[in-house]
PyMOL Python script that loads the backbone (N, CA, C, O; Angstrom):
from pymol import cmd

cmd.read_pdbstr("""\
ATOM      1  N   UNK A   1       0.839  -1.182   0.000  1.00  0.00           N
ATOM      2  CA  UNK A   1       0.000   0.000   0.000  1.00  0.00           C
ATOM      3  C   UNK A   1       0.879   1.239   0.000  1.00  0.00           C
ATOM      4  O   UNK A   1       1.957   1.311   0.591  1.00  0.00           O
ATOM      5  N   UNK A   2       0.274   2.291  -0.778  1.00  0.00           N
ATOM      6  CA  UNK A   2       1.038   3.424  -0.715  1.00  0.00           C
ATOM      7  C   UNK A   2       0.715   4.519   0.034  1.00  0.00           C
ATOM      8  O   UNK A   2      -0.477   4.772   0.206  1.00  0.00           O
ATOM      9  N   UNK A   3       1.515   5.180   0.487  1.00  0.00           N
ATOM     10  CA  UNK A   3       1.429   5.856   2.212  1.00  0.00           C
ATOM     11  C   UNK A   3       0.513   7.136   1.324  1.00  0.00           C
ATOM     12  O   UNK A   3       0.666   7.753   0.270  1.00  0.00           O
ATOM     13  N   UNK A   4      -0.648   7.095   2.606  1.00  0.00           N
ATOM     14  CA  UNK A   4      -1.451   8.314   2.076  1.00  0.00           C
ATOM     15  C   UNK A   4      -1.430   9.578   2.636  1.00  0.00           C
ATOM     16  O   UNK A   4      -2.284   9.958   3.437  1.00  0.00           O
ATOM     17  N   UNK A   5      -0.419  10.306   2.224  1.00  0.00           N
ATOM     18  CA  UNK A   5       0.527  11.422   2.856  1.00  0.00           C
ATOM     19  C   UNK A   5      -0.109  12.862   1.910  1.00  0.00           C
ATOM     20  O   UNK A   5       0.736  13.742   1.746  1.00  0.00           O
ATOM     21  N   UNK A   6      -1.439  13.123   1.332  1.00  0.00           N
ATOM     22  CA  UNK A   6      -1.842  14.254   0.867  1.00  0.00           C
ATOM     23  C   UNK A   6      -2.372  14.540   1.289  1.00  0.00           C
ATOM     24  O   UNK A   6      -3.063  13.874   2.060  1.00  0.00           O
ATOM     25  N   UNK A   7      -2.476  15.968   1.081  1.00  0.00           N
ATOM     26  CA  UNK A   7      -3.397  17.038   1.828  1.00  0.00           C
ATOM     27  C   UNK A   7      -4.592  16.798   1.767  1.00  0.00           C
ATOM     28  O   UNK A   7      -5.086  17.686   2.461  1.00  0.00           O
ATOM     29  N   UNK A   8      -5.480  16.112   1.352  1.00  0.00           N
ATOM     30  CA  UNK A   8      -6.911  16.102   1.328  1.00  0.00           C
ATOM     31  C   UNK A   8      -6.884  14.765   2.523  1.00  0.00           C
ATOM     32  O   UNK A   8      -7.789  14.729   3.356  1.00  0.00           O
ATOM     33  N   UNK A   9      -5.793  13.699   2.530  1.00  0.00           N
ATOM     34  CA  UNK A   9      -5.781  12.528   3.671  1.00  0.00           C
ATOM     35  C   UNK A   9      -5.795  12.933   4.424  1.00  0.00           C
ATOM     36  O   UNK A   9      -6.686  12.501   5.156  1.00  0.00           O
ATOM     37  N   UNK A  10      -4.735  14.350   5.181  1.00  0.00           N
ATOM     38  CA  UNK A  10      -4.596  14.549   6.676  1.00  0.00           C
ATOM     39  C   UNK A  10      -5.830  15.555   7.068  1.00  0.00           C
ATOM     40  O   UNK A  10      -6.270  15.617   8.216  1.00  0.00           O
ATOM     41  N   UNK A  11      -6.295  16.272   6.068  1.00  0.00           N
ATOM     42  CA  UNK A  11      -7.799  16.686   6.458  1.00  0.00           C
ATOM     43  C   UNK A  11      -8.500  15.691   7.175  1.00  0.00           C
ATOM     44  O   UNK A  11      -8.545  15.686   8.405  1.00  0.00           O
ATOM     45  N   UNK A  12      -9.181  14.645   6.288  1.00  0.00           N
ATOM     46  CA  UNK A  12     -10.077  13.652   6.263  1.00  0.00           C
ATOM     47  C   UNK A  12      -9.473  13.087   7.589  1.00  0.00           C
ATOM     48  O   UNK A  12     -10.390  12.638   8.277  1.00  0.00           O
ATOM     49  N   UNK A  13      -8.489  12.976   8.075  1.00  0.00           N
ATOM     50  CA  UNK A  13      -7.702  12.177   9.516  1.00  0.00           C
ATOM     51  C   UNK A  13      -8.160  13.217  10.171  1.00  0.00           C
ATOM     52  O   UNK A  13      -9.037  12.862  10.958  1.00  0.00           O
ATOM     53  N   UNK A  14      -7.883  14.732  10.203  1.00  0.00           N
ATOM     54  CA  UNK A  14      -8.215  15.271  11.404  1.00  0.00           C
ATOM     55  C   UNK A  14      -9.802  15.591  11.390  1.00  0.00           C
ATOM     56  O   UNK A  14     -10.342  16.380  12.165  1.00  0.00           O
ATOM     57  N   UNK A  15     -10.375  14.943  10.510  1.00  0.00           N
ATOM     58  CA  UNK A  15     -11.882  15.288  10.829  1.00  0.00           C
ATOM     59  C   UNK A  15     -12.231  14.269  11.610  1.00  0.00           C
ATOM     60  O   UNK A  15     -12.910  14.493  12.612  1.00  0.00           O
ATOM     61  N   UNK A  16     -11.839  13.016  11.292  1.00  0.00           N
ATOM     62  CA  UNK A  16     -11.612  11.980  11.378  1.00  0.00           C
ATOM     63  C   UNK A  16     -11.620  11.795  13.495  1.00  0.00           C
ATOM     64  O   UNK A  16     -12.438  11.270  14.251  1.00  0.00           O
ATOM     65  N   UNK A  17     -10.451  12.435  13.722  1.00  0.00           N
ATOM     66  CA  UNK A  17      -9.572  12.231  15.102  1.00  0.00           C
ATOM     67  C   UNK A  17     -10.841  13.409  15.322  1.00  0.00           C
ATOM     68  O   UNK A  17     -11.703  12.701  15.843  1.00  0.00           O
ATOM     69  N   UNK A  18     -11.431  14.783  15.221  1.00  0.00           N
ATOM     70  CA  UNK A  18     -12.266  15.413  15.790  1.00  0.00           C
ATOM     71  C   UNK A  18     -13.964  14.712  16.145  1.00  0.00           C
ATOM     72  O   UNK A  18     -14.605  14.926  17.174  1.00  0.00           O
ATOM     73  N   UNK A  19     -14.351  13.949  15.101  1.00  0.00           N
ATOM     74  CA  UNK A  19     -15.236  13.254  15.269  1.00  0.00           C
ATOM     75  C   UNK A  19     -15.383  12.375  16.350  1.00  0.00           C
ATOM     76  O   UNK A  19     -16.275  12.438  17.196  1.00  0.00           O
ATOM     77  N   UNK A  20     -14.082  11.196  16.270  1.00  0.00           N
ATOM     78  CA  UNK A  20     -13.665  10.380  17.437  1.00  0.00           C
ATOM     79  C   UNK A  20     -13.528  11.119  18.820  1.00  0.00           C
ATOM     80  O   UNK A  20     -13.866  10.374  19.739  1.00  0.00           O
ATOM     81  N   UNK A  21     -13.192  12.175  19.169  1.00  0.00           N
ATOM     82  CA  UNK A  21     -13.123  12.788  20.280  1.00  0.00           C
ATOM     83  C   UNK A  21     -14.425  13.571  20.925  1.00  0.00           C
ATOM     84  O   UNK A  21     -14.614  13.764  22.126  1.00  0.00           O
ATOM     85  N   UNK A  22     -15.420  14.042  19.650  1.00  0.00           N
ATOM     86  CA  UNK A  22     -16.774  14.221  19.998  1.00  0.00           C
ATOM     87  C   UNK A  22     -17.734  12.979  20.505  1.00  0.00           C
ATOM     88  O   UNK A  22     -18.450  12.973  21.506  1.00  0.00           O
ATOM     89  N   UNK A  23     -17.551  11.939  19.545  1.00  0.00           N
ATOM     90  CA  UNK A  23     -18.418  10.943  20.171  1.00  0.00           C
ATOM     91  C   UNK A  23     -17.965  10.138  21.200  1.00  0.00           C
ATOM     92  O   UNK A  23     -18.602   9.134  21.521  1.00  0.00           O
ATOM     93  N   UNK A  24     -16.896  10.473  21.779  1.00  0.00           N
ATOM     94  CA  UNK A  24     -16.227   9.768  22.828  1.00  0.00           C
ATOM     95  C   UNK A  24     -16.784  10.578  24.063  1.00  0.00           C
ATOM     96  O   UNK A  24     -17.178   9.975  25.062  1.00  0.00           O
ATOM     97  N   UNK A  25     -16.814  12.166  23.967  1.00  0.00           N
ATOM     98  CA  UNK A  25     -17.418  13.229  25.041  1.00  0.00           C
ATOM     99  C   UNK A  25     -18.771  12.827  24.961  1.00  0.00           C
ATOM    100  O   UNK A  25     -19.379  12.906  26.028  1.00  0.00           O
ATOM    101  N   UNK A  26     -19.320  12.472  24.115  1.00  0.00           N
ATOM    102  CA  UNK A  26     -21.224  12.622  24.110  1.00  0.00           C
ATOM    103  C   UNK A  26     -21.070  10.930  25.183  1.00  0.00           C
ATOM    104  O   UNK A  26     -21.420  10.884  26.363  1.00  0.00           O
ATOM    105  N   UNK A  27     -20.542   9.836  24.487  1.00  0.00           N
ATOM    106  CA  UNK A  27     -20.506   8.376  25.810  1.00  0.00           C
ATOM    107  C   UNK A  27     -20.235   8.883  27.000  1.00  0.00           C
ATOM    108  O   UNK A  27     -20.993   8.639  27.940  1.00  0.00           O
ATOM    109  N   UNK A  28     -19.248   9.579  27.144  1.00  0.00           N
ATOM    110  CA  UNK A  28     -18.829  10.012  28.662  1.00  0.00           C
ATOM    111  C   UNK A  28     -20.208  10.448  29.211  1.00  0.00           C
ATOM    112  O   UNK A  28     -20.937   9.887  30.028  1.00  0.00           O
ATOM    113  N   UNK A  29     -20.374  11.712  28.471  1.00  0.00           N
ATOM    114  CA  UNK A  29     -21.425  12.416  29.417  1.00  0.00           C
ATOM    115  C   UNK A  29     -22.657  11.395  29.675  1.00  0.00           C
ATOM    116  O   UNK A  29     -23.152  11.322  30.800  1.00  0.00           O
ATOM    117  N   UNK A  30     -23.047  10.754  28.795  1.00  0.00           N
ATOM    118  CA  UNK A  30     -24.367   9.519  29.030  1.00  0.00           C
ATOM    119  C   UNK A  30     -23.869   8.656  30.187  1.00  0.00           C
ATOM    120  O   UNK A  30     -24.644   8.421  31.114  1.00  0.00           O
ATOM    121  N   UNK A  31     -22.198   7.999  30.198  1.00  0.00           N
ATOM    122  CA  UNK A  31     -22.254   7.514  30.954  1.00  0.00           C
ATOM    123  C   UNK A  31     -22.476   8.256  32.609  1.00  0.00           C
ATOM    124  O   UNK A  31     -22.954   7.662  33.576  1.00  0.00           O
ATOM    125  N   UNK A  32     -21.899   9.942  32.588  1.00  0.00           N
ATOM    126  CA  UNK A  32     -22.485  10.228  33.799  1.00  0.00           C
ATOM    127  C   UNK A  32     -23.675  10.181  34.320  1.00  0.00           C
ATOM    128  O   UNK A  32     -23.750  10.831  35.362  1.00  0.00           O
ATOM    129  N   UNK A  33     -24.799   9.575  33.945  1.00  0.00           N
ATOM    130  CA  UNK A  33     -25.884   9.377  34.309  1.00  0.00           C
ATOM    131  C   UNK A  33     -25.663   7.468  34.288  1.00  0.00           C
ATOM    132  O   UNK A  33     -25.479   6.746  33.308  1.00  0.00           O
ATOM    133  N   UNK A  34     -25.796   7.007  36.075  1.00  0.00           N
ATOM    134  CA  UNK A  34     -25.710   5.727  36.029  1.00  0.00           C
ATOM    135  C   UNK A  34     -26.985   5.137  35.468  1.00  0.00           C
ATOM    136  O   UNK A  34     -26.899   4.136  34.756  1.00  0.00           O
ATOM    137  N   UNK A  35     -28.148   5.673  35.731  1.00  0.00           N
ATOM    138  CA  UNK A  35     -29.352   4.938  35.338  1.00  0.00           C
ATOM    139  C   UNK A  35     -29.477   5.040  33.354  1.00  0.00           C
ATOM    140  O   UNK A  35     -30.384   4.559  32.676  1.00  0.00           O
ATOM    141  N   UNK A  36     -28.562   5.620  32.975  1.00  0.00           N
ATOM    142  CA  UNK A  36     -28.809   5.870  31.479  1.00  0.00           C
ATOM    143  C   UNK A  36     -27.599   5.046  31.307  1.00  0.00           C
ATOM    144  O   UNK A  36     -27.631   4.396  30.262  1.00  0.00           O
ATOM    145  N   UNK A  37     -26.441   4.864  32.094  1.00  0.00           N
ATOM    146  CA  UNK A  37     -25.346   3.926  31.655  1.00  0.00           C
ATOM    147  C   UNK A  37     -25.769   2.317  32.205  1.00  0.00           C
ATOM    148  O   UNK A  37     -25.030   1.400  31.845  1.00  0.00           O
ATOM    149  N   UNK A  38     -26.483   2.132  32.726  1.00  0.00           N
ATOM    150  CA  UNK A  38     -26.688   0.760  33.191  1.00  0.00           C
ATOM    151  C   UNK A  38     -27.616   0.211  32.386  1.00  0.00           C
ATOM    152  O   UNK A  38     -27.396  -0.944  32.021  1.00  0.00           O
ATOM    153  N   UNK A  39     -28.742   0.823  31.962  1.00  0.00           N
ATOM    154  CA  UNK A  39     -29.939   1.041  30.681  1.00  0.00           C
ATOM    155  C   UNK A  39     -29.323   0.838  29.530  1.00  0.00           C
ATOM    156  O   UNK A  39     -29.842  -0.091  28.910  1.00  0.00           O
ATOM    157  N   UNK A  40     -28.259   1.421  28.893  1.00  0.00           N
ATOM    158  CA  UNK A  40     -27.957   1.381  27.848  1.00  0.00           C
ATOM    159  C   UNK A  40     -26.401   1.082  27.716  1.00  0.00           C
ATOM    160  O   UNK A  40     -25.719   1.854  27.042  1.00  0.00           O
ATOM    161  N   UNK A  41     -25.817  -0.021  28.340  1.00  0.00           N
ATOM    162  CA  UNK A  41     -24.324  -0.256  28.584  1.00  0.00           C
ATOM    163  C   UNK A  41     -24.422  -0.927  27.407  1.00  0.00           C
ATOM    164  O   UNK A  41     -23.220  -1.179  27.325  1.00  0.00           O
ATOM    165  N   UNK A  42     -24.963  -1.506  26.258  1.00  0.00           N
ATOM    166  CA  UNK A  42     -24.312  -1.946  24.781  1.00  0.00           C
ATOM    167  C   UNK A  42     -24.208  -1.275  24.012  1.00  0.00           C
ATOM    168  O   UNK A  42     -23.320  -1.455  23.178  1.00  0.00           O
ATOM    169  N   UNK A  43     -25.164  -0.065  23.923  1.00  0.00           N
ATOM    170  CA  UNK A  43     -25.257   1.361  22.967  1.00  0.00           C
ATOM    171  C   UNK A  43     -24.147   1.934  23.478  1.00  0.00           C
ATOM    172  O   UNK A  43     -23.426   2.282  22.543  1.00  0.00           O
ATOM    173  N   UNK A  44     -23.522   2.279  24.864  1.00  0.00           N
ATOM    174  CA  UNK A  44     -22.411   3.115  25.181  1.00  0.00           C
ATOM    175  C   UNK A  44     -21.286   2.404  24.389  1.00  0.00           C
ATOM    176  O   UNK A  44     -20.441   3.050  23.768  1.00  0.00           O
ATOM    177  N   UNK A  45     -21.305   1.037  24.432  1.00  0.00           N
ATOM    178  CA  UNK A  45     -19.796   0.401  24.493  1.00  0.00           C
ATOM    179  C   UNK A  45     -20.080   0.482  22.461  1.00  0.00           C
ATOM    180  O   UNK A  45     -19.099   0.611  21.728  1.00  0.00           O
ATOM    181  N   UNK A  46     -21.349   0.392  21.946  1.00  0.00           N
ATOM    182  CA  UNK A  46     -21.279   0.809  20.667  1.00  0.00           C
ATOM    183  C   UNK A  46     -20.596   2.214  20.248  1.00  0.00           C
ATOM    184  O   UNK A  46     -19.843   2.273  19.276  1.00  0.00           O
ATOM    185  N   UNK A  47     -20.891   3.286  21.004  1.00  0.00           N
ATOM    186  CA  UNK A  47     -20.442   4.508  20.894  1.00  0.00           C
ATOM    187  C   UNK A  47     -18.686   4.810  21.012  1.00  0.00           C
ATOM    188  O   UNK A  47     -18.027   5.647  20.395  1.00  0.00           O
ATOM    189  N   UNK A  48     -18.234   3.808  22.029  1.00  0.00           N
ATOM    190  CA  UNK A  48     -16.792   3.945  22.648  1.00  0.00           C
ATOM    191  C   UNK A  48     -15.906   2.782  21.021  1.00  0.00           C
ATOM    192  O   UNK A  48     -14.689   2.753  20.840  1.00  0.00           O
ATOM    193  N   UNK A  49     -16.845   2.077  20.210  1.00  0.00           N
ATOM    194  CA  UNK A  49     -16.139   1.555  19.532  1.00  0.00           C
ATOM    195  C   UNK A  49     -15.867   2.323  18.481  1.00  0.00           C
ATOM    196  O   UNK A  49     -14.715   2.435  18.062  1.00  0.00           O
ATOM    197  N   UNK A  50     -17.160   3.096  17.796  1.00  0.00           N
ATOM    198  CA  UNK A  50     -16.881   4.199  16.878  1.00  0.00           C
ATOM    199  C   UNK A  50     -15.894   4.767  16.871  1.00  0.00           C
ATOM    200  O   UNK A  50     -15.022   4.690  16.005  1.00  0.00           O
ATOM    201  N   UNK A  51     -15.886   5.615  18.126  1.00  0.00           N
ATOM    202  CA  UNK A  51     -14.639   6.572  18.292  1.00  0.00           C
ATOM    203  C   UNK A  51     -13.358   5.971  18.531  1.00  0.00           C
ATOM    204  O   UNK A  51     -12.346   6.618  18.800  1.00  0.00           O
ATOM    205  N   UNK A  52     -13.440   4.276  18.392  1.00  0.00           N
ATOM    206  CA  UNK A  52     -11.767   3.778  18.559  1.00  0.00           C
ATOM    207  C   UNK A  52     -11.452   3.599  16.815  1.00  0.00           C
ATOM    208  O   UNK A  52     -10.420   3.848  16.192  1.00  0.00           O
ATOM    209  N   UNK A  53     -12.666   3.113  16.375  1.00  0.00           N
ATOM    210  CA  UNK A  53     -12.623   2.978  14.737  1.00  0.00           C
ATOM    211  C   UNK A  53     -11.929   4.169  13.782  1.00  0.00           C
ATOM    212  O   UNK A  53     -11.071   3.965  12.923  1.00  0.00           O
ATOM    213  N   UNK A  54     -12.434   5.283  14.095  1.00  0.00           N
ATOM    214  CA  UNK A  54     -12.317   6.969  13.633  1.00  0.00           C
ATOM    215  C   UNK A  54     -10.760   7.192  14.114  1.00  0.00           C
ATOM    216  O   UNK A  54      -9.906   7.705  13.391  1.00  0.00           O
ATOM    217  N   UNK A  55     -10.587   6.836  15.132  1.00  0.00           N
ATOM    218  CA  UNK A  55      -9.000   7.256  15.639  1.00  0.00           C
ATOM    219  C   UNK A  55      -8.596   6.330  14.870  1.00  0.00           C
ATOM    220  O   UNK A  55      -7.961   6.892  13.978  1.00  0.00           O
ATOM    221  N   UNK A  56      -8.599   5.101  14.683  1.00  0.00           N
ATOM    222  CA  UNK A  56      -7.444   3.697  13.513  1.00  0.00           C
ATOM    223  C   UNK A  56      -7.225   4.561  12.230  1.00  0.00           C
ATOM    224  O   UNK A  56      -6.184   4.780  11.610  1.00  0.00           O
ATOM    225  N   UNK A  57      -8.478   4.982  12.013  1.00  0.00           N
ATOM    226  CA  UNK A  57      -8.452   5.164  10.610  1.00  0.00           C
ATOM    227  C   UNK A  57      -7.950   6.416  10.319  1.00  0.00           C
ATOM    228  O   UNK A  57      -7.406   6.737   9.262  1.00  0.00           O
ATOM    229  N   UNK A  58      -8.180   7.234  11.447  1.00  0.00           N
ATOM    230  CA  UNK A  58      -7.340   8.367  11.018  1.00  0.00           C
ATOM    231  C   UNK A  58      -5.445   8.477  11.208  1.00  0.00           C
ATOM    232  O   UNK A  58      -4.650   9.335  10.825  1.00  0.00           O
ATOM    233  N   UNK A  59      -5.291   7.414  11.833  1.00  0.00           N
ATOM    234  CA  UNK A  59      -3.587   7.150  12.046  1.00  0.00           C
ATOM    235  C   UNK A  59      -3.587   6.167  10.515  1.00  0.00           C
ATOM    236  O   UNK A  59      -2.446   5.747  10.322  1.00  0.00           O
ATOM    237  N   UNK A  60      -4.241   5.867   9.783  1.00  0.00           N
ATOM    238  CA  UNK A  60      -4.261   5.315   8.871  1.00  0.00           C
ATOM    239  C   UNK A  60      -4.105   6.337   7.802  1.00  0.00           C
ATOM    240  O   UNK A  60      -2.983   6.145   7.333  1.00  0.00           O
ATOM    241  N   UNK A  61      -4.449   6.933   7.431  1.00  0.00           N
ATOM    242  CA  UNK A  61      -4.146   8.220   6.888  1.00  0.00           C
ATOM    243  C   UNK A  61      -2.972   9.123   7.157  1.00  0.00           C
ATOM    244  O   UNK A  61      -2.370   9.925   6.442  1.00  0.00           O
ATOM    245  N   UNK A  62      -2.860   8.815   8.177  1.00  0.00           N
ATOM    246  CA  UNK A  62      -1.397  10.162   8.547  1.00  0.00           C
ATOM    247  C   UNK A  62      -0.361   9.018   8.480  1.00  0.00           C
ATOM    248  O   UNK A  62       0.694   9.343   9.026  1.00  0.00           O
ATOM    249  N   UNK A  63      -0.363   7.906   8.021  1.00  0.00           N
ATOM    250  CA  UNK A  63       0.815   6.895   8.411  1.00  0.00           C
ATOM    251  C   UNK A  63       1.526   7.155   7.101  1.00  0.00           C
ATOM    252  O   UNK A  63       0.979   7.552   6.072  1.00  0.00           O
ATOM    253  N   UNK A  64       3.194   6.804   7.309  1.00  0.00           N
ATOM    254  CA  UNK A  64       3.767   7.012   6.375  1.00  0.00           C
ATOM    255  C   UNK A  64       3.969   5.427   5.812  1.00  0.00           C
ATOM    256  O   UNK A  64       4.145   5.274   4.603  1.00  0.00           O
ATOM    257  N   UNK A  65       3.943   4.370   6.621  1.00  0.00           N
ATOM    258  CA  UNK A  65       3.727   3.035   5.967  1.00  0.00           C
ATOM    259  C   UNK A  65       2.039   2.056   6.564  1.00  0.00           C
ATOM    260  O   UNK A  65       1.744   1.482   7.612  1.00  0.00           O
ATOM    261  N   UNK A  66       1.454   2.249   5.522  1.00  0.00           N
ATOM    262  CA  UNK A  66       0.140   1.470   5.954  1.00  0.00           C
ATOM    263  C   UNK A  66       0.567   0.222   6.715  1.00  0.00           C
ATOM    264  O   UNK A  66       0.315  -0.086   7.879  1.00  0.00           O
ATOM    265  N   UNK A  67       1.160  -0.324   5.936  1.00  0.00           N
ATOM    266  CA  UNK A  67       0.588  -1.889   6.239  1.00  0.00           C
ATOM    267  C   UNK A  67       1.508  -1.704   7.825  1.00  0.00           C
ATOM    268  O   UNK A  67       1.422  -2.658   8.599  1.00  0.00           O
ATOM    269  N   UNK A  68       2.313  -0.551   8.235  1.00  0.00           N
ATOM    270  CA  UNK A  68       2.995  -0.707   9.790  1.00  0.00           C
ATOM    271  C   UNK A  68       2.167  -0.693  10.829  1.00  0.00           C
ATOM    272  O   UNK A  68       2.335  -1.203  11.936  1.00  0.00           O
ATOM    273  N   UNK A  69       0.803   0.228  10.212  1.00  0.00           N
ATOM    274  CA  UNK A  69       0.152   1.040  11.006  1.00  0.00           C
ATOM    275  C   UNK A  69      -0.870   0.236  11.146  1.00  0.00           C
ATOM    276  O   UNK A  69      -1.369   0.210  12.271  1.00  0.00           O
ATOM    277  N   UNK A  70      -1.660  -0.906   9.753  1.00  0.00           N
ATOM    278  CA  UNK A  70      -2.859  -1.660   9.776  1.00  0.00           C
ATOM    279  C   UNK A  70      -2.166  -2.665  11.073  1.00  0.00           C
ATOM    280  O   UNK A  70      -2.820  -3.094  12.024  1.00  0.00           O
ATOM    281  N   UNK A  71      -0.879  -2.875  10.867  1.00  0.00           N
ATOM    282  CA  UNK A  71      -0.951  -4.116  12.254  1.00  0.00           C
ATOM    283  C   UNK A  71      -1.026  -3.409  13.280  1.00  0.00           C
ATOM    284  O   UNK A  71      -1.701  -3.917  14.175  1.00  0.00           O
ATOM    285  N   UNK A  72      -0.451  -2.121  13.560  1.00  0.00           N
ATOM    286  CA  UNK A  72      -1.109  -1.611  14.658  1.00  0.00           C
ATOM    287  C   UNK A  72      -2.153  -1.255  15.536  1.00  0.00           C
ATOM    288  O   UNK A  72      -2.108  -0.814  16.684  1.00  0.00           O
ATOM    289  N   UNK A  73      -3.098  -1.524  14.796  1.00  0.00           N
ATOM    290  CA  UNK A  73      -4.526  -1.771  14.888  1.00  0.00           C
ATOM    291  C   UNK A  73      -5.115  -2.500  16.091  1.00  0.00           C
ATOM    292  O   UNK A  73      -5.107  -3.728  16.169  1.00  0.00           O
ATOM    293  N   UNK A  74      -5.700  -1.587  17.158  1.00  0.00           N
ATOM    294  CA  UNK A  74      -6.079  -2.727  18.242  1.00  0.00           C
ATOM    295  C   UNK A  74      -7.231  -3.267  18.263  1.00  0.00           C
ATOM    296  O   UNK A  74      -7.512  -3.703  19.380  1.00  0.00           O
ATOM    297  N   UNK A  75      -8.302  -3.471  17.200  1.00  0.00           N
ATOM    298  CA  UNK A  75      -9.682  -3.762  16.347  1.00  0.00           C
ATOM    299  C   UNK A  75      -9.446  -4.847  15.695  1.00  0.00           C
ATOM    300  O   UNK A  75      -9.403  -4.713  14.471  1.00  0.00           O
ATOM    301  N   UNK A  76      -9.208  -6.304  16.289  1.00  0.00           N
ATOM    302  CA  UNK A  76      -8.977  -7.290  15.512  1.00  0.00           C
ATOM    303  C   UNK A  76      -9.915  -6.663  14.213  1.00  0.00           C
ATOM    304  O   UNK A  76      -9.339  -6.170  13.243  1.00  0.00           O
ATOM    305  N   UNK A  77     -11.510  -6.732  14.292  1.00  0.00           N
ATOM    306  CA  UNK A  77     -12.188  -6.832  13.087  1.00  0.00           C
ATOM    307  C   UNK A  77     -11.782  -5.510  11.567  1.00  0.00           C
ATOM    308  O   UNK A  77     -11.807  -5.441  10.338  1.00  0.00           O
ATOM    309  N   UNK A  78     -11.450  -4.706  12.773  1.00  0.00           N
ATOM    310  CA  UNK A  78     -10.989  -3.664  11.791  1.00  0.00           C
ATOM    311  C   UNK A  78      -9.608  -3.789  11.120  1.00  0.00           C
ATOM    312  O   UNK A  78      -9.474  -3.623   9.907  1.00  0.00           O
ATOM    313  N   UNK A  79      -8.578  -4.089  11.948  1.00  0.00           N
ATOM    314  CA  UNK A  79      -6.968  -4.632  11.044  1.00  0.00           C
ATOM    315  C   UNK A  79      -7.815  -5.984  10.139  1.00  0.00           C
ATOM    316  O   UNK A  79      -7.871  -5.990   8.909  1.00  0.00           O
ATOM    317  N   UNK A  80      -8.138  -6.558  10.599  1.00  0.00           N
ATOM    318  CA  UNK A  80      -8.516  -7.542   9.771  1.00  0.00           C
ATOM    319  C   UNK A  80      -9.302  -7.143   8.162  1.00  0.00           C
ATOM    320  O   UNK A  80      -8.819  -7.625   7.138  1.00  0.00           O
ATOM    321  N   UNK A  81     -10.533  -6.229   8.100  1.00  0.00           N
ATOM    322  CA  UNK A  81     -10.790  -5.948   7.105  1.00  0.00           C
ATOM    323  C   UNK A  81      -9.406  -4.846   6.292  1.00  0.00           C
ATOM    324  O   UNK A  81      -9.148  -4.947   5.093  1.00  0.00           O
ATOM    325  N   UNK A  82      -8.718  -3.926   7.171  1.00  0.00           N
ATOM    326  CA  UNK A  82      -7.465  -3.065   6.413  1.00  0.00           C
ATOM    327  C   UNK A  82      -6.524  -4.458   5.953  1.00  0.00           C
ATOM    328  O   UNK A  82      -5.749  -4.142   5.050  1.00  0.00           O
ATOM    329  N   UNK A  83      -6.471  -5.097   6.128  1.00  0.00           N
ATOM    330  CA  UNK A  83      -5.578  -5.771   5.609  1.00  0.00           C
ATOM    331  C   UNK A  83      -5.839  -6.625   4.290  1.00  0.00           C
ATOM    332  O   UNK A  83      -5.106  -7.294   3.562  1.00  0.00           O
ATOM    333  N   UNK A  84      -7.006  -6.359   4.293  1.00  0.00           N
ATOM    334  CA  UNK A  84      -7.592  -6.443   2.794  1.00  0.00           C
ATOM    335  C   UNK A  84      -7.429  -5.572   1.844  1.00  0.00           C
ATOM    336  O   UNK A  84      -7.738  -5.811   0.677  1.00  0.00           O
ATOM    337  N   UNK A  85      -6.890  -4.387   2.274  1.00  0.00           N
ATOM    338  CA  UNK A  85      -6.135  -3.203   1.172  1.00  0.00           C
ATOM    339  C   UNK A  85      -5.109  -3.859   0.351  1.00  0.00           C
ATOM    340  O   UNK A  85      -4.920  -3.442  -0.792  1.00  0.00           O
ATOM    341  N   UNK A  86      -4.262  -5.080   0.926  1.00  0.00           N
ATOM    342  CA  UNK A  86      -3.450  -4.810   0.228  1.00  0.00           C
ATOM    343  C   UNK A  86      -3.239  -5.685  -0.427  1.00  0.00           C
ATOM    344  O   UNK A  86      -2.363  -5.613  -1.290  1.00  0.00           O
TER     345      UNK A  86
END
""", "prot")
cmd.dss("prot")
cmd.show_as("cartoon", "prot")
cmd.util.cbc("prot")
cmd.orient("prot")
């Protein structure tokens, strides 16, 4: 794979890493409510996966060697489908 090092990639990464850090604040705050985190503890842990997905993919973009960065991947399912890039 060839390192995706252009200006329109590291945009798309930092929208990318801003997104992941919004939907990571919106889980937090739900989880400060225990009766809304105990109610809905598979939707939270859905929410906390998004924002781990959005961060991979945006170090996926800023990486100067993919395939270093797809094993870096702590998303079995997700390294697993990037590794179909190549």
């Amino acid at each position: 794979m060839a390192p995706a090092n252009t200006a329109s990639h590291r945009q798309i990464a930092l929208v990318l890493e801003e997104l992941s850090h919004e939907v990571e604040a919106l889980g937090a705050s739900l989880c400060g409510d225990m009766d809304v985190a105990m109610r809905h503890m598979d939707s939270l842990q859905a929410i906390d996966l998004i924002a781990q997905k959005q961060r991979s993919l945006a170090k996926l973009l800023h990486a100067d060697c993919l395939e270093t960065e797809v094993e870096r991947i702590g998303l079995d399912i997700l390294r697993e489908r990037m590794r179909l890039l190549r």
